[in-house]
N, C-alpha and C positions, 0 to 999 in steps of 0.2 A: 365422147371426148376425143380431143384428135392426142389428145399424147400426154403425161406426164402431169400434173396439173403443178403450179409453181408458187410458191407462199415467199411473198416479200414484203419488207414496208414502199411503201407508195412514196414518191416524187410528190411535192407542189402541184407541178403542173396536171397532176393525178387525182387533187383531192376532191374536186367537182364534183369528178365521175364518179367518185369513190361514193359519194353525199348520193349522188342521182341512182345509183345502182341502191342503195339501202330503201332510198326513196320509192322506187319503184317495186321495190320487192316488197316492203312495209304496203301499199298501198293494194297487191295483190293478195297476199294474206291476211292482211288483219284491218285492211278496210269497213269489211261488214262486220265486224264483232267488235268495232268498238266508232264510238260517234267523233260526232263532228270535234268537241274538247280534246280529245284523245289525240284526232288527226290534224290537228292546229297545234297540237304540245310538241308532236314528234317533228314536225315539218321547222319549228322555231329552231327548237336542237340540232338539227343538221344543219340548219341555212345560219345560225348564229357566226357571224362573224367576229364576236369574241372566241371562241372555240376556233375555227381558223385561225386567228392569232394565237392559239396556245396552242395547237398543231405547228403554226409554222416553228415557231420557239420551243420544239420538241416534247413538249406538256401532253400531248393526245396523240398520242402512237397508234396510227390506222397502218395493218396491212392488208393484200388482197392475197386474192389466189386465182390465177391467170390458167387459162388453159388456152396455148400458144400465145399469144398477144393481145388474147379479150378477156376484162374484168371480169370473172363469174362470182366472185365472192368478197366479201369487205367482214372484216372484225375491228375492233377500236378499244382498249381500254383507256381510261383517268386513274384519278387517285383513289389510291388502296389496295392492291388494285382491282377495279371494278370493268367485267368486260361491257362497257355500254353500247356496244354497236355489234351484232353477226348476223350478217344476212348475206344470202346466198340465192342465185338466179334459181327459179324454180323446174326449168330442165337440168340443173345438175343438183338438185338436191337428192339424199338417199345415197348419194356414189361419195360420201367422206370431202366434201371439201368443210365442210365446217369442222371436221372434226381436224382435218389436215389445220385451218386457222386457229382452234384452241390450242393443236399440239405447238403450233407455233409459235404463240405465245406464252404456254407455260415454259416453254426450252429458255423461251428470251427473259421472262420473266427471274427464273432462277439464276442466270447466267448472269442478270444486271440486278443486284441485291438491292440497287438504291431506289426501286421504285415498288420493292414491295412493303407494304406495311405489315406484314403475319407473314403467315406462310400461306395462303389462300386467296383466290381469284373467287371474286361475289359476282353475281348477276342479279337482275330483274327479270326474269325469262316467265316471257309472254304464255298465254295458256297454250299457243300449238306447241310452244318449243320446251314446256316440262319436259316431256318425255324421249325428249334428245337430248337434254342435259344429265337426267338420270342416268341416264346410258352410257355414259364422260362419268359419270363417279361422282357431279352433284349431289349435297343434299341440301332439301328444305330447309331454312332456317325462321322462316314463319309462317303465317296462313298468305294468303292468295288477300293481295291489297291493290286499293284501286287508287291510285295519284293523277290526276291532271287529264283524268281521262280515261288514261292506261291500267287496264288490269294487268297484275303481274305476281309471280311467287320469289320470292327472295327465295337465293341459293346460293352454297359457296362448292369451293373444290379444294381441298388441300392439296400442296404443288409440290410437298415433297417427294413425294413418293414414285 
């Protein structure tokens, strides 16, 4: 890392990239462990241009984490709130930037009361990334379920604390 890494919500003119960097990371990780349904379900959800309309109308709060000027990491949650989106370039993973993007939306999260429904941020987290949610203080809230393709384990986090 050349310095400091930097946690902000993203510009417009930012959200592409934001889409392309998730994209590209989903497609180095979890390309071979899950098929063709899986990677046609993921690819709809980020290119959905109804979701960029609830992004631009502040409905899907994406921020990144910058280290000097280049995107290395993207998080996103929706409603509930659910983090649906954390993917992070695969030369900075292990050095805390995901964990710098959860901190930063649990801060924001408590800080704007109107966008939580509980006191709790859920996930779908995928089979590599159990074990980096555990590690944030996740827990399982069912068995390991497969939707649209996607295998995944429901998990929450309590934000009070």
């Amino acid at each position: 890392m050349k310095g400091k890494i930097q946690v902000r919500f993203i510009g417009k003119d930012e959200y592409r990239s934001a889409m392309a960097l998730c994209w590209r990371v989903f497609c180095e990780f979890e390309s071979g462990l899950i098929g063709k349904e899986g990677m046609e379900s993921f690819s709809r959800f980020i290119n959905d241009e109804t979701l960029y309309t609830v992004f631009l109308n502040g409905g899907f709060p994406v921020v990144a984490a910058f280290d000097d000027q280049t995107m290395i990491g993207v998080a996103a949650v929706r409603n509930g709130p659910h983090l649906s989106l954390l993917f992070v370039e695969g030369c900075y993973q292990q050095m805390g930037v995901g964990t710098a993007l959860i901190d930063y939306f649990r801060e924001w999260l408590l800080a704007t009361k109107s966008w939580l429904g509980g006191s709790s941020l859920t996930v779908n987290a995928s089979n590599i990334g159990v074990g980096f949610y555990h590690k944030l203080g996740f827990k399982d809230t069912g068995p390991r379920t497969m939707k649209d393709g996607i295998d995944y384990t429901p998990m929450t986090l309590e934000l009070s604390t």
